[in-house]
C-alpha positions in Angstrom: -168.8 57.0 -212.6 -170.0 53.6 -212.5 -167.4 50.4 -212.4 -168.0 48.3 -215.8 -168.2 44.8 -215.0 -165.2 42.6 -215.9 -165.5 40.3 -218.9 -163.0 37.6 -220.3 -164.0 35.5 -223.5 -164.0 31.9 -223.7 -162.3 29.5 -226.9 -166.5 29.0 -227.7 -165.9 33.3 -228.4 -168.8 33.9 -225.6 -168.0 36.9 -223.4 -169.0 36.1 -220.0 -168.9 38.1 -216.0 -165.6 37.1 -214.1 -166.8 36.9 -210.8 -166.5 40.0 -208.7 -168.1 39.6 -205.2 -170.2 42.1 -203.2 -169.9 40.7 -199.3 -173.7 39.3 -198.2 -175.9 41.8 -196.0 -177.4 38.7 -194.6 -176.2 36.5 -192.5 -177.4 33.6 -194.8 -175.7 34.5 -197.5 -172.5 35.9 -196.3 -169.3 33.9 -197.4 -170.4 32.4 -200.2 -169.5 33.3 -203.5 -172.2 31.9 -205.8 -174.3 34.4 -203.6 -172.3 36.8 -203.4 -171.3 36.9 -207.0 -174.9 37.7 -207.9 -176.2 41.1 -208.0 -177.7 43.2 -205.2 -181.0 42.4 -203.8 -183.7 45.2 -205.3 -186.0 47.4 -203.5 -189.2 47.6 -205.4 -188.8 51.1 -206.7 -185.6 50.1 -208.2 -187.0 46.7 -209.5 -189.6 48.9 -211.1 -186.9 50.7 -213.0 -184.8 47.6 -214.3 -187.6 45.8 -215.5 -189.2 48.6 -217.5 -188.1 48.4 -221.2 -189.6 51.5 -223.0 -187.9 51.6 -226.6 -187.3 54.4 -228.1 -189.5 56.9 -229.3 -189.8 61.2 -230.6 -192.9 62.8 -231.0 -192.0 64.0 -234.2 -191.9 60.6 -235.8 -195.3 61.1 -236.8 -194.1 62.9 -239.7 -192.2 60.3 -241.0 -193.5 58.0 -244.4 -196.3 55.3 -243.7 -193.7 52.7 -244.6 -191.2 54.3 -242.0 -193.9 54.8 -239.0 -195.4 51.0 -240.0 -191.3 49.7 -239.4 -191.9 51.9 -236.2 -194.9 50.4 -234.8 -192.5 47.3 -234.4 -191.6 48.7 -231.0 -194.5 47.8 -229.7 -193.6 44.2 -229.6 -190.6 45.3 -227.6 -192.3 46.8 -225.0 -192.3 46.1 -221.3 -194.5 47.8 -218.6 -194.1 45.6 -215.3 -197.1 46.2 -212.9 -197.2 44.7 -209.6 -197.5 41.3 -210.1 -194.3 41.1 -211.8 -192.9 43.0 -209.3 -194.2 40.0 -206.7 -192.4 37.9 -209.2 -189.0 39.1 -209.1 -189.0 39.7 -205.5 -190.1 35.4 -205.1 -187.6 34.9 -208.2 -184.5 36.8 -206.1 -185.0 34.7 -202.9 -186.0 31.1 -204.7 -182.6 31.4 -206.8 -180.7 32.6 -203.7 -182.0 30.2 -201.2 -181.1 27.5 -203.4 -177.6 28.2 -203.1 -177.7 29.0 -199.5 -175.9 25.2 -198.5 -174.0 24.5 -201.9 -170.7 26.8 -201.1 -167.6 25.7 -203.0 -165.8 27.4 -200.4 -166.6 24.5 -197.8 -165.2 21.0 -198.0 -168.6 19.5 -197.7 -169.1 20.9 -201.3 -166.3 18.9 -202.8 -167.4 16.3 -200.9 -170.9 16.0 -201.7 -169.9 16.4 -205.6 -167.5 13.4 -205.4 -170.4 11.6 -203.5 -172.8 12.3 -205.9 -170.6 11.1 -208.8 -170.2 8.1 -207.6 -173.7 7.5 -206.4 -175.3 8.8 -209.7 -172.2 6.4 -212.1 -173.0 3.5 -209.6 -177.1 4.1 -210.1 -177.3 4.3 -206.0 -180.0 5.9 -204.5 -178.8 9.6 -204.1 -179.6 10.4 -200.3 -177.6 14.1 -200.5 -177.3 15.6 -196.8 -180.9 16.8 -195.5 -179.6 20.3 -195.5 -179.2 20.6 -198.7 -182.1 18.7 -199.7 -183.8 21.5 -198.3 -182.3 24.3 -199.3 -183.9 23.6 -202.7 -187.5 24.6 -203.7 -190.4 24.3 -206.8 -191.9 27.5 -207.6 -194.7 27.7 -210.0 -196.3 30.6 -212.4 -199.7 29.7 -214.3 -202.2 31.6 -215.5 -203.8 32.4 -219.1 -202.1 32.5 -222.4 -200.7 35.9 -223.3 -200.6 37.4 -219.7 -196.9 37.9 -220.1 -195.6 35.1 -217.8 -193.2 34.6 -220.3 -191.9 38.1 -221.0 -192.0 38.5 -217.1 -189.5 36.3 -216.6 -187.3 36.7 -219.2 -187.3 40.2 -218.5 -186.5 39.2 -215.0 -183.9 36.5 -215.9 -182.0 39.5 -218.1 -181.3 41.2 -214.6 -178.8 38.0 -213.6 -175.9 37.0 -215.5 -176.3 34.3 -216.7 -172.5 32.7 -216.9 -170.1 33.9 -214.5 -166.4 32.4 -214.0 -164.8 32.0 -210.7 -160.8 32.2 -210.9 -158.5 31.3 -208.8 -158.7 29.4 -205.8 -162.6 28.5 -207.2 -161.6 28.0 -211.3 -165.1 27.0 -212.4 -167.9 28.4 -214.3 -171.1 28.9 -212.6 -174.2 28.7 -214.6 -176.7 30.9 -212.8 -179.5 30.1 -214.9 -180.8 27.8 -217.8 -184.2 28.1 -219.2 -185.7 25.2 -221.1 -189.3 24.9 -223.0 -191.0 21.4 -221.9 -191.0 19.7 -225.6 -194.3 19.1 -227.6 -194.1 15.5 -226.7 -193.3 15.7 -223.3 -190.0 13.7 -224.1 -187.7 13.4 -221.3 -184.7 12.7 -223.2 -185.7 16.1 -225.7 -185.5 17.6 -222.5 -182.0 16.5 -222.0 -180.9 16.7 -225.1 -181.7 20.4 -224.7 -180.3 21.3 -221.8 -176.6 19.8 -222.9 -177.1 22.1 -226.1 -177.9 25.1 -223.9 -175.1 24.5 -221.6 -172.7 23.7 -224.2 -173.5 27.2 -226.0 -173.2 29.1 -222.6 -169.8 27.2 -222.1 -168.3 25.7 -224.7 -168.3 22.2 -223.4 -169.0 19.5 -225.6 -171.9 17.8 -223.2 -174.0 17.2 -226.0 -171.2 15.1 -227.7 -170.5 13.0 -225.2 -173.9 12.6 -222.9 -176.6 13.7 -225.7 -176.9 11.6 -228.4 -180.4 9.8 -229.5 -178.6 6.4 -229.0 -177.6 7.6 -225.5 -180.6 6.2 -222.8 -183.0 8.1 -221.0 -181.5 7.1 -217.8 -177.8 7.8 -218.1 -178.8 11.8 -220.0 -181.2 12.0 -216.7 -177.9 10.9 -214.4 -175.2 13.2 -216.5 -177.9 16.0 -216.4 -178.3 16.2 -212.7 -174.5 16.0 -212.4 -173.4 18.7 -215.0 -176.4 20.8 -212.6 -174.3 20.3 -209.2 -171.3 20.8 -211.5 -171.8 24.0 -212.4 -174.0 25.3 -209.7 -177.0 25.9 -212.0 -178.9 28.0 -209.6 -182.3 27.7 -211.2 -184.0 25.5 -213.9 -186.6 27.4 -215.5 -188.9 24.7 -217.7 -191.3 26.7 -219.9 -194.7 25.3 -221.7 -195.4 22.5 -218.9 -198.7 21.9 -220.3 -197.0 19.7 -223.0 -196.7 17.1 -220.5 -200.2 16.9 -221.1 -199.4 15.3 -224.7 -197.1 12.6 -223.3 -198.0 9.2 -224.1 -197.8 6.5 -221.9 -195.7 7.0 -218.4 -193.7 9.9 -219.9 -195.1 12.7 -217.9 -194.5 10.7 -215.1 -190.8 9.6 -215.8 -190.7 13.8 -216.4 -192.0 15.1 -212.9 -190.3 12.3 -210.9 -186.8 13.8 -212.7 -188.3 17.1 -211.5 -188.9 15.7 -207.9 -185.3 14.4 -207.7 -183.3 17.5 -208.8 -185.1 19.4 -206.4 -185.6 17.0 -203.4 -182.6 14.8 -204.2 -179.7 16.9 -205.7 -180.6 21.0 -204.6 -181.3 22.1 -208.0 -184.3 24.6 -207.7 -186.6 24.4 -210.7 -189.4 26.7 -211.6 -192.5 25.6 -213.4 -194.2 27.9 -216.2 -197.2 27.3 -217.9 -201.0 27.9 -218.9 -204.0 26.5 -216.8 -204.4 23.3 -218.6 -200.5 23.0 -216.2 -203.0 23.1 -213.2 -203.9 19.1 -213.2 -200.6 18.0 -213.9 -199.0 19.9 -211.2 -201.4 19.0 -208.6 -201.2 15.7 -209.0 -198.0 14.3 -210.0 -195.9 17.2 -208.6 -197.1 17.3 -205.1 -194.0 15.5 -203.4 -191.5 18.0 -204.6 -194.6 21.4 -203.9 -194.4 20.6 -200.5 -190.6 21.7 -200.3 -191.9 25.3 -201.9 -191.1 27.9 -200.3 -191.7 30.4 -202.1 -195.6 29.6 -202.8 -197.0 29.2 -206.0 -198.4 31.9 -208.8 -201.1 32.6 -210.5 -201.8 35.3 -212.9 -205.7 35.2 -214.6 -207.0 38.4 -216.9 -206.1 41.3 -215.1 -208.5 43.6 -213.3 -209.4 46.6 -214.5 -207.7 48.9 -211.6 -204.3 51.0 -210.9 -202.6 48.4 -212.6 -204.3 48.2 -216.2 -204.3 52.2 -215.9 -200.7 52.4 -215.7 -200.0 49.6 -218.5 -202.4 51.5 -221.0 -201.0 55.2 -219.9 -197.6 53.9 -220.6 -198.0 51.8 -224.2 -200.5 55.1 -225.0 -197.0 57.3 -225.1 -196.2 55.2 -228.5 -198.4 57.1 -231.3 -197.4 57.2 -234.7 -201.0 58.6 -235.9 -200.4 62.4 -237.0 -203.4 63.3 -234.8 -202.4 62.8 -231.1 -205.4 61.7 -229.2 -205.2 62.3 -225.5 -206.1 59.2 -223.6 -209.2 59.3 -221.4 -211.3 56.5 -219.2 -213.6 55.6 -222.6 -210.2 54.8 -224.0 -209.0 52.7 -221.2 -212.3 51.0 -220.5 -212.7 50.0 -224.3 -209.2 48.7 -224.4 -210.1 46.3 -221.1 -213.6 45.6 -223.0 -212.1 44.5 -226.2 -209.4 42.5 -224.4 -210.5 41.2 -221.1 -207.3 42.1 -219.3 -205.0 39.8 -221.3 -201.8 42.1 -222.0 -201.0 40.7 -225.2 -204.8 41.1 -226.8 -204.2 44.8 -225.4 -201.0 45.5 -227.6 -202.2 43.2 -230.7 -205.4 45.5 -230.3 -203.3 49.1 -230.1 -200.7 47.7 -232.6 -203.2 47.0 -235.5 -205.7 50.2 -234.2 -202.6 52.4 -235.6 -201.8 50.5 -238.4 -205.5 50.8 -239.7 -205.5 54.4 -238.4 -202.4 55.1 -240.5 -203.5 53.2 -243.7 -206.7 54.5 -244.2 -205.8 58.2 -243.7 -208.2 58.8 -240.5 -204.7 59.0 -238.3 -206.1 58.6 -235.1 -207.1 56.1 -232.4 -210.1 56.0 -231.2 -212.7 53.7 -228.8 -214.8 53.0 -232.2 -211.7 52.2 -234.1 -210.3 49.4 -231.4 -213.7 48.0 -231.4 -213.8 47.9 -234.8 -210.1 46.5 -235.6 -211.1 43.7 -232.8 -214.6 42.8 -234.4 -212.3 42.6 -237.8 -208.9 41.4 -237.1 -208.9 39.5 -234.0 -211.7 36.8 -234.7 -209.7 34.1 -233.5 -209.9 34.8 -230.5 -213.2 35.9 -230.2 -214.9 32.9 -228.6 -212.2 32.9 -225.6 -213.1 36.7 -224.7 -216.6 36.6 -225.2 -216.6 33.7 -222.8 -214.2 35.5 -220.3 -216.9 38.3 -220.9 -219.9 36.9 -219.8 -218.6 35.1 -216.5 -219.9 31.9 -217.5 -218.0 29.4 -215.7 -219.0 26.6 -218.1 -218.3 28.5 -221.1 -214.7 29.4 -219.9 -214.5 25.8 -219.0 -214.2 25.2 -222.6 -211.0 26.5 -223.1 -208.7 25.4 -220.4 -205.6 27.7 -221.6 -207.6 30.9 -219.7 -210.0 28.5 -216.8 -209.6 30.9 -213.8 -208.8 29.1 -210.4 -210.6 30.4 -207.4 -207.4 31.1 -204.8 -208.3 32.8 -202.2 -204.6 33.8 -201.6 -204.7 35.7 -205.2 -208.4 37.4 -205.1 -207.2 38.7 -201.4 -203.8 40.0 -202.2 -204.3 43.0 -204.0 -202.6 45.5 -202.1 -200.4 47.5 -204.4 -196.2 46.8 -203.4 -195.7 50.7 -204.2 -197.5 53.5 -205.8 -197.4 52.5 -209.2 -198.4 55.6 -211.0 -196.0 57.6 -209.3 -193.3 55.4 -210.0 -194.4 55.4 -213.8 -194.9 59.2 -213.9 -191.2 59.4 -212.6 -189.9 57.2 -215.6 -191.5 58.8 -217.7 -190.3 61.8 -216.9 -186.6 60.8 -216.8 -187.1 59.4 -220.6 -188.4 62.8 -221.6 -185.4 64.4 -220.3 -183.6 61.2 -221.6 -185.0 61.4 -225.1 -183.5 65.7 -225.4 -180.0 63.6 -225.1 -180.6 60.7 -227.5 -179.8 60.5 -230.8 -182.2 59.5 -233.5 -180.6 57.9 -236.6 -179.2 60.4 -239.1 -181.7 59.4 -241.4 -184.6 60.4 -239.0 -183.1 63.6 -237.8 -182.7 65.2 -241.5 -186.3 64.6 -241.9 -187.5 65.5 -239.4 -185.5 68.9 -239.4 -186.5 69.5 -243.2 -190.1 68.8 -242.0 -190.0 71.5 -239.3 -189.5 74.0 -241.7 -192.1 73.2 -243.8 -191.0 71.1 -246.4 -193.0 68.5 -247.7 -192.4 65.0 -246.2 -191.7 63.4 -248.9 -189.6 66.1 -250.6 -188.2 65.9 -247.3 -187.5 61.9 -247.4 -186.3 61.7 -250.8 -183.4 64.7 -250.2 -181.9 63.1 -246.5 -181.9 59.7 -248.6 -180.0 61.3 -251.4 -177.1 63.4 -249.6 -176.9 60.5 -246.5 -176.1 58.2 -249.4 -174.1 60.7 -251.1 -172.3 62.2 -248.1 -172.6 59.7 -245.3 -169.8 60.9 -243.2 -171.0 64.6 -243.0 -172.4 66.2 -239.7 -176.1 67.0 -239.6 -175.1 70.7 -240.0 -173.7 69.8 -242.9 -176.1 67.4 -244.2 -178.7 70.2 -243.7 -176.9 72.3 -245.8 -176.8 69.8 -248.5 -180.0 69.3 -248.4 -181.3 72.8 -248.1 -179.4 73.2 -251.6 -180.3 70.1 -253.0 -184.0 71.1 -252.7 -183.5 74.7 -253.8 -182.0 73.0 -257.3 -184.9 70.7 -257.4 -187.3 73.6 -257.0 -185.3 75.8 -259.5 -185.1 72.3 -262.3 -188.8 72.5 -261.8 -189.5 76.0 -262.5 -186.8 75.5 -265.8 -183.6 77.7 -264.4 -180.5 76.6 -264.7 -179.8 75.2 -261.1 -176.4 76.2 -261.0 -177.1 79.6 -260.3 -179.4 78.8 -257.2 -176.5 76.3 -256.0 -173.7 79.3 -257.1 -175.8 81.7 -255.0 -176.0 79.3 -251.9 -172.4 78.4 -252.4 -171.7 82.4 -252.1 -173.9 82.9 -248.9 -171.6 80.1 -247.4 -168.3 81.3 -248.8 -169.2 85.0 -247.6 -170.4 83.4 -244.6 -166.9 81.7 -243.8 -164.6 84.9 -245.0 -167.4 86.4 -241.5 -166.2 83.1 -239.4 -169.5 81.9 -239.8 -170.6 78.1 -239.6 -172.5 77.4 -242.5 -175.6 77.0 -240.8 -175.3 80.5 -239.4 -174.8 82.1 -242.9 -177.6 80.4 -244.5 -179.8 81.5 -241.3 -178.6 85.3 -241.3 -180.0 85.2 -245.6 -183.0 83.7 -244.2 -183.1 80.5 -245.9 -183.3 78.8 -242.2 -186.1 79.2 -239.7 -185.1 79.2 -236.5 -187.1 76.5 -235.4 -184.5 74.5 -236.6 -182.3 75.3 -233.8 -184.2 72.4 -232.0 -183.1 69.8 -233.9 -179.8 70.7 -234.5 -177.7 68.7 -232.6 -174.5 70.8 -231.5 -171.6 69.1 -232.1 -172.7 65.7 -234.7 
């Protein structure tokens, strides 16, 4: 059975982690609580398993309503598929936000004393000058790469493997932040910047930050010094700034005010901070960032289109599983290789494309996805976005010049480091499997079930529809056996109204089979079966038990 983390609720009415602590398997990191508190270090295999986020889906869903399976198509948006850069990711993501903790351990008096030190320097606008160790304990880290790759959703999905609060009780008493993740604003505002980080913390926490330190009236310098203080304070082990490429639209010496904040949490006091953003991020970073890159260790990140290899295979074969068209169409290379055509790699082109391909599929009747139907939903739906993939098409560099969010950089790091971390497909052919046997256990709403059972013995779906919306509203509370029943009747009277008999009898002469049936100790279900008014398909969908 597995042990259920511990929770306790703060006066803000936040649940968050009390710290539990798992003792270090390195040396490193042995003794200290804010590493110790954090969870275990993946393997790759299992950090291909937490990262996945497949939502839930039944083959027989294709039989719902168009306005039910458009609701489902939602999904979609939902999905996650990681490949192997994201697994690169969260292996360089586990050991930045670890190392950065590595020589800030509230266990040790230096701790204590370097907070009180700090105070005083930052209150007394001193020049900082924190211990050299644990200067360098801290490090940059940097993802770019071209708009709707999924840096974004990598991370975050990433980020939702750490707690994100956790408190320490006694002898500790203090709440550690573990993470805070902050979009750069439009403007490139430092103080917007602040102002946003008190908010975040003060929703995590409950203080009131914001009140006191946060204000418009407040000045950029003293939110900068309160900012870097509430940081050591709660041992915020990673600053995660989002959109960088709005520094771009600072005016004046604001972008530099921003990355010389960004220079002194992480050189001056030990707060790592990664850096997201597109590849108009690339100039800024290499120029005005290059102080506080040269403490990485962790080495920078970039993610262009991706290639059409192991990797795309397994993102397509995997979204492919989520067909709502009543025609299934097996996926083959044509179908791959038009989806990489169309999209030029960029995973969220890809979905958009396989999202709308199903929706035009569905709405026009044809009910099935093919390489002439995703060319054809790009030609019509996706113009926007046209010039950006016909450029990325014809390898122009000039013409990709033009549009700096997707300008590929020529690393030869990233072009040579293509070695797969594990065997992808493998490991995607085992999760699939596991959902399959996964999805036998699951239950489906109520609503969904009833249909679907009614559908499987040939009722018409909308017949179907309209009787599991009448009893469920009717009789919300009954089992699906029930429910089935109910149904099963209701229809029969609706059938009987039709033909101008008095719908009583039918209803009488079910009623009978069931009281007969009962008199036998049979279930309802079995009675109605033995008369032949169930098929016994429906055994299938029956869930024992509900």
């Amino acid at each position: 059975m597995i042990k259920q983390p511990k929770t306790i609720k703060l006066e803000n009415g936040r649940e968050v982690l009390l710290a539990e602590y798992q003792k270090g398997e390195l040396t490193d990191y042995k003794g200290n609580p804010l590493i110790e508190v954090l969870p275990p270090i993946l393997s790759f295999d299992e950090s291909f398993n937490q990262l996945c986020y497949l939502p839930e889906y039944h083959p027989n869903e294709k039989n719902l309503s168009i306005h039910l399976r458009y609701h489902a198509l939602l999904r979609l948006t939902r999905f996650f598929q990681p490949v192997n850069q994201t697994l690169k990711l969260e292996v360089r993501f586990s050991r930045f936000i670890r190392d950065g903790y590595v020589y800030r351990n509230p266990l040790q008096k230096q701790h204590v004393q370097t907070l009180n030190e700090l105070h005083n320097k930052l209150v007394n606008n001193e020049e900082i000058g924190l211990p050299p160790n644990i200067r360098n304990s801290a490090s940059s880290f940097t993802l770019i790469g071209f708009s709707g790759i999924g840096k974004t959703s990598a991370i975050e999905r990433i980020l939702s493997l750490y707690p994100q609060v956790i408190l320490h009780q006694h002898p500790l008493n203090f709440i550690q932040v573990v993470w805070i993740k902050l979009n750069c604003p439009f403007d490139g505002s430092l103080k917007t910047l602040c102002m946003d980080f008190f908010q975040k913390i003060d929703l995590q926490i409950g203080t009131n930050y914001y009140e006191k330190y946060g204000k418009p009236s407040n000045s950029v310098s003293s939110m900068v010094t309160r900012m870097g203080q509430i940081s050591r304070l709660h041992c915020v082990g990673a600053l995660i700034i989002d959109e960088i490429q709005h520094l771009l639209s600072a005016k004046g010496v604001a972008s530099e005010m921003m990355m010389n904040f960004f220079v002194t949490l992480v050189n001056e006091i030990g707060i790592p901070v990664m850096f997201i953003g597109t590849m108009k991020a690339r100039a800024l970073l290499q120029k005005d960032f290059r102080q506080a890159r040269r403490s990485s260790g962790q080495g920078d990140m970039v993610w262009q289109q991706m290639k059409n290899d192991e990797d795309w295979d397994v993102l397509i074969t995997s979204m492919w599983d989520y067909q709502w068209t009543k025609e299934y169409k097996e996926l083959n290379k044509e179908i791959i290789d038009t989806f990489y055509e169309e999209s030029q790699g960029i995973i969220d082109i890809a979905v958009k494309l396989y999202f709308l391909a199903q929706t035009r599929a569905i709405e026009t009747g044809v009910e099935k996805v093919t390489p002439q139907l995703i060319r054809k939903v790009f030609k019509e739906d996706l113009k926007l976005v046209h010039p950006m993939i016909n450029a990325l098409k014809s390898g122009d560099a000039a013409a990709i010049a033009k549009y700096e969010d997707i300008l590929p950089m020529d690393l030869e790091e990233y072009i040579l480091n293509r070695t797969p971390i594990i065997d992808i497909k493998a490991q995607m052919q085992a999760k699939k499997e596991k959902i399959a046997q996964d999805r036998l256990k699951t239950d489906i709403t109520k609503l969904e079930k009833l249909i679907i059972s009614l559908i499987n013995l040939d009722v018409n779906e909308k017949v179907a529809e309209n009787a599991a919306k009448y009893i469920l509203k009717k009789s919300p509370d009954l089992t699906i056996t029930q429910l089935m029943t109910e149904a099963l009747i209701y229809i029969e009277e609706k059938k009987q109204n039709g033909r101008n008999i008095k719908s009583n009898s039918s209803k009488n002469n079910l009623k009978l089979i069931i009281d007969t049936g009962r008199k036998n100790k049979k279930s309802a279900y079995e009675a109605l079966n033995d008369e032949g008014y169930i098929k016994s398909g429906l055994s299938e969908f029956i869930i024992k038990g509900v």
